[in-house]
C-alpha positions in Angstrom: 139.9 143.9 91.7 141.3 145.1 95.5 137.6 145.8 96.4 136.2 142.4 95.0 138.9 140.4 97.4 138.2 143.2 99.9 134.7 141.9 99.8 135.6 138.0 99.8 138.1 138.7 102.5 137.9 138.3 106.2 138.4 141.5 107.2 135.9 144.3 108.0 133.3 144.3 105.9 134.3 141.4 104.2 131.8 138.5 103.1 134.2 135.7 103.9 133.2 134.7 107.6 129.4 134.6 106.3 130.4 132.4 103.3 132.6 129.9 105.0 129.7 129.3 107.3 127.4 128.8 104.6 130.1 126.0 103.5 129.8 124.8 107.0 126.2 124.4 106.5 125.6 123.1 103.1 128.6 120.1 103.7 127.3 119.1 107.3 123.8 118.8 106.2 124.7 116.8 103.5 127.0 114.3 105.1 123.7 114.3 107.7 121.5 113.4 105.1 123.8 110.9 103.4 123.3 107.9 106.0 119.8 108.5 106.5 119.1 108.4 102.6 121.0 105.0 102.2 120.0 103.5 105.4 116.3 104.3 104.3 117.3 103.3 100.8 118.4 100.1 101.4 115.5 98.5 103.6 113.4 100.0 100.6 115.1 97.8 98.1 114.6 94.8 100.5 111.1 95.4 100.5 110.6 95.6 96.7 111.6 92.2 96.7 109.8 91.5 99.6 107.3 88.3 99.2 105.1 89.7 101.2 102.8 92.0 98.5 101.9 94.3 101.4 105.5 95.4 102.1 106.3 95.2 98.6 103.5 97.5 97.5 104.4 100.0 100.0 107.8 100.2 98.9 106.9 100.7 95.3 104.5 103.7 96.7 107.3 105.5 98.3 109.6 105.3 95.4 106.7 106.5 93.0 105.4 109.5 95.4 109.1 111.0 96.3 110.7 110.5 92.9 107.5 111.9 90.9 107.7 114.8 93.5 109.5 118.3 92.5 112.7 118.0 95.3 111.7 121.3 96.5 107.9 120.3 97.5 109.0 117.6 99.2 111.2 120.3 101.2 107.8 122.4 101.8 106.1 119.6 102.3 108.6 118.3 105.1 109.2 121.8 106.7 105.7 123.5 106.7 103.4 120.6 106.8 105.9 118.8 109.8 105.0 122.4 111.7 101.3 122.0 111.4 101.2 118.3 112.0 103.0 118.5 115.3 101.1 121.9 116.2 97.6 120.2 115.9 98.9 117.1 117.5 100.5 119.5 120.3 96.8 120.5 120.5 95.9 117.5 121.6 97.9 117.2 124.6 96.7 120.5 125.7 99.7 123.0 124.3 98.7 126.2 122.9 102.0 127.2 122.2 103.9 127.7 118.6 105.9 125.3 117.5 108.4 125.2 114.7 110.6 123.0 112.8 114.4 123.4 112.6 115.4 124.1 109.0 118.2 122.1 109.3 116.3 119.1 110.0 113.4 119.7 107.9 116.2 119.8 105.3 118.2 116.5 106.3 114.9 115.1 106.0 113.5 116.2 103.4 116.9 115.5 101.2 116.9 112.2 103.1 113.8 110.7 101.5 114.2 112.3 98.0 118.0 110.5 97.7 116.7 107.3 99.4 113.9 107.0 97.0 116.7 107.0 94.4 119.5 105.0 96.4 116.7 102.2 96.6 116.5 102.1 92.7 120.5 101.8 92.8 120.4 99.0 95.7 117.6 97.2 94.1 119.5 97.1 90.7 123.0 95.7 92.8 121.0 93.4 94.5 119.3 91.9 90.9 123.5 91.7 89.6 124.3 89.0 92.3 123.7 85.9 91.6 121.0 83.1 93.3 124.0 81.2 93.7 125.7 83.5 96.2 122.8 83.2 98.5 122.9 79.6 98.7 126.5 79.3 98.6 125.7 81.3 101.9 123.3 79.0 103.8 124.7 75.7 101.8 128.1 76.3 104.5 126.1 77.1 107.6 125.0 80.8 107.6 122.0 82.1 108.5 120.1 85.0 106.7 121.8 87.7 108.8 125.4 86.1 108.2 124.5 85.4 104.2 123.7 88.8 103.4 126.3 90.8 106.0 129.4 88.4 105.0 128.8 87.3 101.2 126.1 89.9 99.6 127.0 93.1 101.3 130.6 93.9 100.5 129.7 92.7 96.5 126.3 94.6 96.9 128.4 97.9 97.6 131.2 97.9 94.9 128.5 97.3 92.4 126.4 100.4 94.1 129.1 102.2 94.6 128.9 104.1 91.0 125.5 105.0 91.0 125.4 106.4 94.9 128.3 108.2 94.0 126.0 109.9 91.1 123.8 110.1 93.8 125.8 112.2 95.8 126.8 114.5 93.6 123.3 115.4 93.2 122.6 115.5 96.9 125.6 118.1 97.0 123.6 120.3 94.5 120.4 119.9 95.9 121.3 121.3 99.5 120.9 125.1 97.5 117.2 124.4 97.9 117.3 124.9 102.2 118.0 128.5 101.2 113.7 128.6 100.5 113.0 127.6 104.6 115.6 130.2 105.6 118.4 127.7 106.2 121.9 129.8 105.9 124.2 127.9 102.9 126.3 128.8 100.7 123.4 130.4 98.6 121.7 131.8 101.0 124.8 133.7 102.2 125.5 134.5 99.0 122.5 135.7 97.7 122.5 138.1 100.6 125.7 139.5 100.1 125.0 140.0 96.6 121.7 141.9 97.7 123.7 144.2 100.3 126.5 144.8 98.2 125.1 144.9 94.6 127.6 143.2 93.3 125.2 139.8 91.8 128.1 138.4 89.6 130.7 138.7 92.2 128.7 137.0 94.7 127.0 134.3 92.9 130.3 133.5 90.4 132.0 132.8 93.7 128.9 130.1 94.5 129.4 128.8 91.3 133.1 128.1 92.3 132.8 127.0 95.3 129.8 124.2 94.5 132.4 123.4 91.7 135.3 123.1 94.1 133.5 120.8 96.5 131.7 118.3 93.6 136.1 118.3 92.4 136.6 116.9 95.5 133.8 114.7 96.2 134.6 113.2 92.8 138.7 112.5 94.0 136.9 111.0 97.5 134.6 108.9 95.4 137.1 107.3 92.9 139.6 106.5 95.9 136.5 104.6 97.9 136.1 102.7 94.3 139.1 101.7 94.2 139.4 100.6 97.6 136.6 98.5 97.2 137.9 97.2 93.7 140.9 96.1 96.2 139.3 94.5 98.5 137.3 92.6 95.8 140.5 91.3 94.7 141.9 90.1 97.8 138.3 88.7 98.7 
């Protein structure tokens, strides 16, 4: 038991420093990825109900493509395909040198389009709940597009999101493990080397368990206080 904490612990040859920076990782690169996948999301939803068929065709093709894709090609497609496309287009301009992606954006990216293919599915389905007659309630007192949809459609648009992005993020929080693959250092990958070093598999990887565990606990207290906020200021609205 003394050498397992020795092991977790912060002291020499303790694990703890390297772990705690492999939380560091896996959280920021989440919360990174998080506005890009629903700002992404969200013009994808305006454009499935685009009337233009072009737009609207385009947006269906982006939803099909990265939620039929396995989450981890898109990451291989994002990390070693973004390497070769800038290198040849590096080529171009006359540089010879080598030039690679950082794993932590490949991964922010990567995770960005995979969750915004889904958040546009979750957008598109708040969008469908609010009424016609909120629209032109909207313009029928003066407000332009811009206004109608920023004053009157956005805040209900949100608390009737709010559920399934929350879903959303949980599974975003999960599927940061897969940055380990391109060499990014998260909780796994951290862990998965100290359980190589040490030999000791279960101690290691139980403690990934419970620390994935500990953080989707909290995510979940974070996410029913923003719902109830936003029930609140439904109310007063």
């Amino acid at each position: 038991m003394e050498g397992s904490i020795a092991l977790l612990g912060f002291g020499e040859g303790g694990w703890g420093p390297s772990i705690a920076s492999g939380i560091l990782v896996t959280v920021s690169l989440a919360l990174a990825t998080l506005p890009l996948g629903l700002a992404v999301g969200f013009f994808v939803a305006l454009g499935k109900q685009s009337s233009e068929p072009s737009v609207k065709l385009a947006a269906n093709m982006y939803t099909t493509i990265f939620r039929g894709l396995p989450e981890l090609l898109t990451l291989f497609l994002v990390y070693f395909g973004g390497q070769i496309g800038i290198q040849k287009l590096g080529q171009l301009f006359g540089y010879t040198g080598t030039i690679e992606i950082n794993s932590f954006i490949a991964g922010m990216f990567a995770m960005g389009t995979v969750f915004s293919s889904y958040a546009s599915e979750v957008f598109l389905s708040a969008f469908r709940a609010i009424p016609k007659g909120q629209y032109e309630g909207g313009y029928a007192i003066g407000l332009s597009n811009g206004q109608t949809m920023r004053k009157v459609i956005l805040p209900q648009l949100i608390r009737i999101a709010l559920p399934g992005l929350g879903n959303l993020w949980m599974i975003l929080l999960k599927d940061t493990a897969l940055v380990s693959a391109i060499g990014l250092a998260d909780i796994l990958r951290q862990t998965a080397v100290a359980a190589r070093v040490t030999k000791h598999a279960f101690l290691f990887y139980g403690t990934a368990c419970m620390i994935y565990l500990a953080l989707a606990i909290l995510s979940s207290f974070v996410i029913d206080g923003i719902d109830r906020w936003a029930a609140k200021s439904g109310v007063k609205r």
